[in-house]
Each structure stands twice: as C-alpha cells, then as structure tokens.
N, C-alpha and C positions, 0 to 999 in steps of 0.2 A: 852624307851622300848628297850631291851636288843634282839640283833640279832643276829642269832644263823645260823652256818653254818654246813651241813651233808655233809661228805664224806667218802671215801675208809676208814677203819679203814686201819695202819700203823705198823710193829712192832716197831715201835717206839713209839707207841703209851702205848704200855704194862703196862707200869709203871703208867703213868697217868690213864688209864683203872682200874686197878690194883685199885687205891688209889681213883676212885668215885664209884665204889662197895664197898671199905670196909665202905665207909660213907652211902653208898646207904643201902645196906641189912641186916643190923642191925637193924636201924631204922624204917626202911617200914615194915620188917615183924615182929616186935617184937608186937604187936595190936594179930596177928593170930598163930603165933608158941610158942609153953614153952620155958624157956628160956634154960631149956634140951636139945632142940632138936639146938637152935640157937648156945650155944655153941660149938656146933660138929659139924653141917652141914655149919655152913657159913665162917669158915678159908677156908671150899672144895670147897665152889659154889662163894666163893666174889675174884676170881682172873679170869683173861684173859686167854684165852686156846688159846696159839701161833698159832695154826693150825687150828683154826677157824679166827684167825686175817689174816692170810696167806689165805684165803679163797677163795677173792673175792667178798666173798655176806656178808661183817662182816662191821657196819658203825661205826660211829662215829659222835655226837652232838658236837661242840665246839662251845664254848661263845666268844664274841670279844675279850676277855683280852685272847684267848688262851687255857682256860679251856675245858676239856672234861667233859660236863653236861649227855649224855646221848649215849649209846651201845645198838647193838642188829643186830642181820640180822637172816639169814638163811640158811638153808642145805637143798640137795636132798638128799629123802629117810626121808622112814618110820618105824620105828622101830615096828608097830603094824599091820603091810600091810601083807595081805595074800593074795594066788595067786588069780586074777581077781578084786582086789582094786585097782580104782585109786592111780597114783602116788603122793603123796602127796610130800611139803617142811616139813622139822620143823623149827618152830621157836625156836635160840636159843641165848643165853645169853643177854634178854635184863634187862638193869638197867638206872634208870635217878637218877642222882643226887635228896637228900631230899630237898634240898634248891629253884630249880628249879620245884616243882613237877606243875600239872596243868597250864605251859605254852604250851603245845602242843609236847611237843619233843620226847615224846615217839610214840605219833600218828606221829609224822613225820619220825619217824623209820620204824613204820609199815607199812605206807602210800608207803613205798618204796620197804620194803617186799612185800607186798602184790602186787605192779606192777609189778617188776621182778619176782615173781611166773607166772605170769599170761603168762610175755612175752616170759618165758620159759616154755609154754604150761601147765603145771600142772594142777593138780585137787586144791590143795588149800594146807594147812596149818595144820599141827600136831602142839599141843603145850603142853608143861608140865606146866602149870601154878603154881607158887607158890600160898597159898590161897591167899595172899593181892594185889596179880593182875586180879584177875577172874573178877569183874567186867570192867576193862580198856581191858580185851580181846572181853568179850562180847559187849562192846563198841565198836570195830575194827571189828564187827561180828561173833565173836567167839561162837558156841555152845558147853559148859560144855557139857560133856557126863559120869562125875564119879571120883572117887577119886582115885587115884592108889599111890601108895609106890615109891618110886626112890632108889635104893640101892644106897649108897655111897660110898666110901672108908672105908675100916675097920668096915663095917656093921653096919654103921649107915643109919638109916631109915628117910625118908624126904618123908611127906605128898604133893602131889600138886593134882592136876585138871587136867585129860588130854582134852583138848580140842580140838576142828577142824574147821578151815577155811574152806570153801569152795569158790574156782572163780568165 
C-alpha cells in the first residue's frame, strides 16, 4: 500500500504542481465540460498560482518515490460575503492526480482545511466547485447552493457549483 505524506506546499514545488494538474484536469472534467469549454479554460485553471503556494494555508500530497499526487488549501475571505455574513475561508485550487483518484488524498487535504478553518475561528468554507467534484464536496459536507459562471481570462466562461462548508 502506497504512503502518502501532506505538507506546506513549497515554491519549489510549482513545477511539479504544475505537471499533476495538467494530468489531473483534463481527464477528471472531460465526463462534465465540452470539449469547447476544456480547451480554453484549463491551460488558465491547470497551473499553480505562486501566491497561493506562498500562502501558508496551500498543501501538498506526495507519494514515497517523491511525486506530488494531490493540492489544495485555502484562503480568508469571501468573495460573496455581505456585511453581517459570517466570515467564511475559500477553498482553493484542489486537484488529485487521475492515477491516484479514491485513495483518500483529496479527503486528506480537506480533512486539514477544514481543521485549520475551524482553528482560525471561522464560519466554514466557500467553494467554486468544478461540476466533477460536487459530489466529493458534498462528501466533506458541502452544501451546493447553484451554479454560477467564473469569468476567466480573455472572457471565457467556466461553469462550477458554488458551494459552502459550514464549522
């Protein structure tokens, strides 16, 4: 059985990050998106944002041979928050490797989000789900609450879920 270690994501890590998104998001969402949309949205959404890595709240799955299998943390603040709303996190950029999927590593990302939420008082969890993870949020207790649009770069339109944890 293959043992898988979480920790600080690293800028060093970028590159590896980098290269199991572009394996990850192809794959996983090609079942729910056209292949229109995957085109144009996923060179935007299948790379590491340095400044989320730089974070402190951004992890990283690594397999014994060194592999990065799975990403994901999160951010204060809510981009949907108006005044008298708990303060929410968001969750952001998680991906597991295809080859790994259903060993637990993405629950072990959010297992960790979800307690550092907490340990930082919050209310819970914003999330933009792509469709082909809304069940694996609802799973970590996520309630869908509708579909909304994500502008992207150069106005391309990306369908997801917004979702919400709560503590």
């Amino acid at each position: 059985m293959e043992t898988y270690a979480l920790r600080l994501a690293e800028r060093r890590d970028i590159p590896r990050i980098d290269a199991m998104m572009a394996r990850s998001y192809p794959k996983l969402l090609a079942a729910d998106y056209p292949p229109s949309v995957l085109v144009t949205a996923v060179p935007m959404i299948a790379r590491a944002q340095p400044a989320l890595v730089d974070s402190g709240t951004y992890f990283v799955v690594e397999g014994a041979d060194g592999a990065i299998v799975g990403a994901g943390g999160w951010t204060v603040g809510n981009p949907h928050r108006t005044p008298g709303d708990p303060v929410l996190g968001n969750v952001r950029h998680f991906a597991t490797d295809p080859d790994v999927l259903r060993q637990g590593i993405a629950r072990r990302l959010m297992d960790k989000c979800q307690s550092e939420v907490r340990h930082h008082g919050l209310a819970g969890l914003n999330c933009m789900s792509t469709r082909s993870a809304i069940r694996f949020y609802q799973a970590m207790g996520f309630e869908a609450l509708g579909e909304v649009t994500i502008q992207l770069a150069g106005g391309i339109d990306f369908p997801a879920e917004r979702m919400v944890w709560r503590a």
